[in-house]
C-alpha positions in Angstrom: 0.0 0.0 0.0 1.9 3.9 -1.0 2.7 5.5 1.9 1.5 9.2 1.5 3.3 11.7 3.7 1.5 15.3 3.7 3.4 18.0 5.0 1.5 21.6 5.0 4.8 24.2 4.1 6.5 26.1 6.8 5.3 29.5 7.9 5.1 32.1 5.0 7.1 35.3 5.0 3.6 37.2 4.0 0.1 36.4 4.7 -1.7 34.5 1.4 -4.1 38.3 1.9 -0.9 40.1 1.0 1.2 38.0 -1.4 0.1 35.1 -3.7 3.7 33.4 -3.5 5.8 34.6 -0.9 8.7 32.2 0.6 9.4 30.7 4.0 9.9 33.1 7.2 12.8 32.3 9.4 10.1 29.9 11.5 9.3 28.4 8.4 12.7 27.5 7.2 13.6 26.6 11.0 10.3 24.2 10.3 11.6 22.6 7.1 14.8 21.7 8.5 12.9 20.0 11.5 10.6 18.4 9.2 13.6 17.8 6.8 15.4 15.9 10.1 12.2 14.0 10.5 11.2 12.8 7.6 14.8 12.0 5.9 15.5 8.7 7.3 12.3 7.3 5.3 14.1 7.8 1.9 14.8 8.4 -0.6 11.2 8.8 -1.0 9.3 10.3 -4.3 9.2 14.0 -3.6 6.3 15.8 -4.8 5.6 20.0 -4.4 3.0 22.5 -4.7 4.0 24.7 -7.6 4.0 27.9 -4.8 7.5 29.0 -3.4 6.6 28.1 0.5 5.8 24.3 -0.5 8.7 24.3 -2.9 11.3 25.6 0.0 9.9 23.6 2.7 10.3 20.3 -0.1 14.1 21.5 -1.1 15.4 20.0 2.5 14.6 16.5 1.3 15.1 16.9 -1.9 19.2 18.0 -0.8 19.5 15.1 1.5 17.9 12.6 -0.8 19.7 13.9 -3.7 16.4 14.1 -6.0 14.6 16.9 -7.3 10.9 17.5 -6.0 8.5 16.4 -9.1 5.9 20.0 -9.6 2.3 18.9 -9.0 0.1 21.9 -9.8 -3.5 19.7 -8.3 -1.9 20.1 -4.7 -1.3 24.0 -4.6 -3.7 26.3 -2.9 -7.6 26.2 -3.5 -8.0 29.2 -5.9 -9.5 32.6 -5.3 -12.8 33.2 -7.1 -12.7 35.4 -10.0 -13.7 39.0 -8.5 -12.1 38.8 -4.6 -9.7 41.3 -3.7 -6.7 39.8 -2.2 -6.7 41.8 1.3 -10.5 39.9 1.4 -8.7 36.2 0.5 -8.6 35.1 4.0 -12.4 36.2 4.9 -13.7 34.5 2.1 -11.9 31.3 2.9 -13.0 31.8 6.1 -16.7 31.8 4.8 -16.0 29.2 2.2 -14.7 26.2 4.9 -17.8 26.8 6.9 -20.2 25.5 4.1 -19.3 22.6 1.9 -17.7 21.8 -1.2 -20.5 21.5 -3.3 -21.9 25.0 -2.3 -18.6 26.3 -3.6 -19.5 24.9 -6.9 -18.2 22.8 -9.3 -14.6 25.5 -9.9 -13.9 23.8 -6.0 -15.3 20.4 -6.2 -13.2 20.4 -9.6 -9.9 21.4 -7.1 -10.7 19.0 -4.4 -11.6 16.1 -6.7 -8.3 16.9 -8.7 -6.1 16.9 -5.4 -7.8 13.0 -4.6 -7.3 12.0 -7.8 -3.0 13.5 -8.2 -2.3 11.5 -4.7 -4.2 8.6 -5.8 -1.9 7.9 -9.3 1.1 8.0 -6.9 2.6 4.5 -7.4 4.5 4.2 -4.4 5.4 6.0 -1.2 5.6 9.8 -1.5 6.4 12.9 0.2 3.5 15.6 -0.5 5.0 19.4 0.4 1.5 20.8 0.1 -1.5 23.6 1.6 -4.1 23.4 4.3 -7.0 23.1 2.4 -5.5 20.5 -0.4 -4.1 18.7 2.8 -8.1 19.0 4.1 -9.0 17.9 0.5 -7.1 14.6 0.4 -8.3 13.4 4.1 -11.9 13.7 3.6 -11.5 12.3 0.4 -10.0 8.9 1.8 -12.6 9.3 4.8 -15.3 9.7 1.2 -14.0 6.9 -0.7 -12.9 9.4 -3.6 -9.6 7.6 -3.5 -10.5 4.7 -5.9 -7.3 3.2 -7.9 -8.2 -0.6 -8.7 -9.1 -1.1 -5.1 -5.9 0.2 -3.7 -5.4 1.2 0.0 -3.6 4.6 1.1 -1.7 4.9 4.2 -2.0 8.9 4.3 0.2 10.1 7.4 -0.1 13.9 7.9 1.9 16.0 9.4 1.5 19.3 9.7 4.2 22.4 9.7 1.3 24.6 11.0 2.4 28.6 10.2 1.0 29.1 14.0 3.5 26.8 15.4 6.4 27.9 16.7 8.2 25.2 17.4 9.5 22.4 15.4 8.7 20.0 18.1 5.0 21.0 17.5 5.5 19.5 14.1 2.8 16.1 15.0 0.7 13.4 13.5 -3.2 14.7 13.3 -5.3 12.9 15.6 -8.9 11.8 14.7 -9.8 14.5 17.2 -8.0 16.9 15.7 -9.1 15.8 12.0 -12.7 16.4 13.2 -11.7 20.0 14.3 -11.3 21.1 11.1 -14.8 19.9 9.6 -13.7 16.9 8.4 
């Protein structure tokens, strides 16, 4: 069964209201390398990024120890703005958008969410995902929803998260089912 590894990138330099691609912070390049120091032993493991800088920087850790290059996925990067939202409004919206469900959003977001199942689930074998909240979101309920459906393969999806709260690489953890639920899972 692949092994899926999904690691949310490490804090951004700029808020995603303020810049649509900004790197890693000095938190969030102090998080890669913790994640890097985690995660490295497991490999060399197929390597696969968000097309955004943050994922990108956060992935380039592993990619230098494992000696491979992180394969672009454009499916996992960040849900999309609608056409017509400013960007100082980006997070409001999102905040609106997560309280209702995918299928209010219309099919522009079941489209994203149904693309992000379906990139993890051609992975052929165990995988490092340097990825976003929301795709991250995307990919768990879609295992908890069946949507991953590959000739009756099983997905072992660990997630860990390099949350841009955090402070801490020690806060770097595997999601409980608790926690999973807290985010309307």
């Amino acid at each position: 069964m692949p092994r899926l590894y999904l690691v949310r990138h490490g804090r951004a330099a700029a808020g995603w209201n303020t810049d649509p691609d900004p790197g890693l912070d000095a938190v969030g390049r102090h998080q890669a390398a913790a994640m890097t120091a985690r995660l490295a032993p497991l490999g060399p493991l197929e390597l696969v990024s968000s097309p955004l800088l943050r994922c990108q920087e956060t992935a380039s850790g592993l990619a230098q120890a494992w000696g491979v290059s992180a394969r672009i996925e454009p499916a996992v990067a960040e849900i999309p703005s609608p056409e017509g939202v400013a960007m100082a409004d980006r997070v409001e919206w999102l905040r609106l958008a997560m309280a209702g469900s995918w299928a209010a959003l219309g099919p522009r977001y079941t489209e994203f969410r149904d693309g992000v199942a379906a990139a993890l689930a051609a992975l052929p074998h165990g995988t490092v995902v340097t990825s976003h909240f929301i795709a991250i979101n995307a990919a768990i309920g879609g295992v908890r929803a069946g949507r991953f459906k590959d000739g009756g393969r099983r997905f072992d999806i660990r997630v860990r998260l390099l949350a841009q709260q955090r402070e801490k690489p020690e806060d770097i953890a595997r999601l409980s089912d608790a926690e999973l639920r807290g985010v309307g899972l």
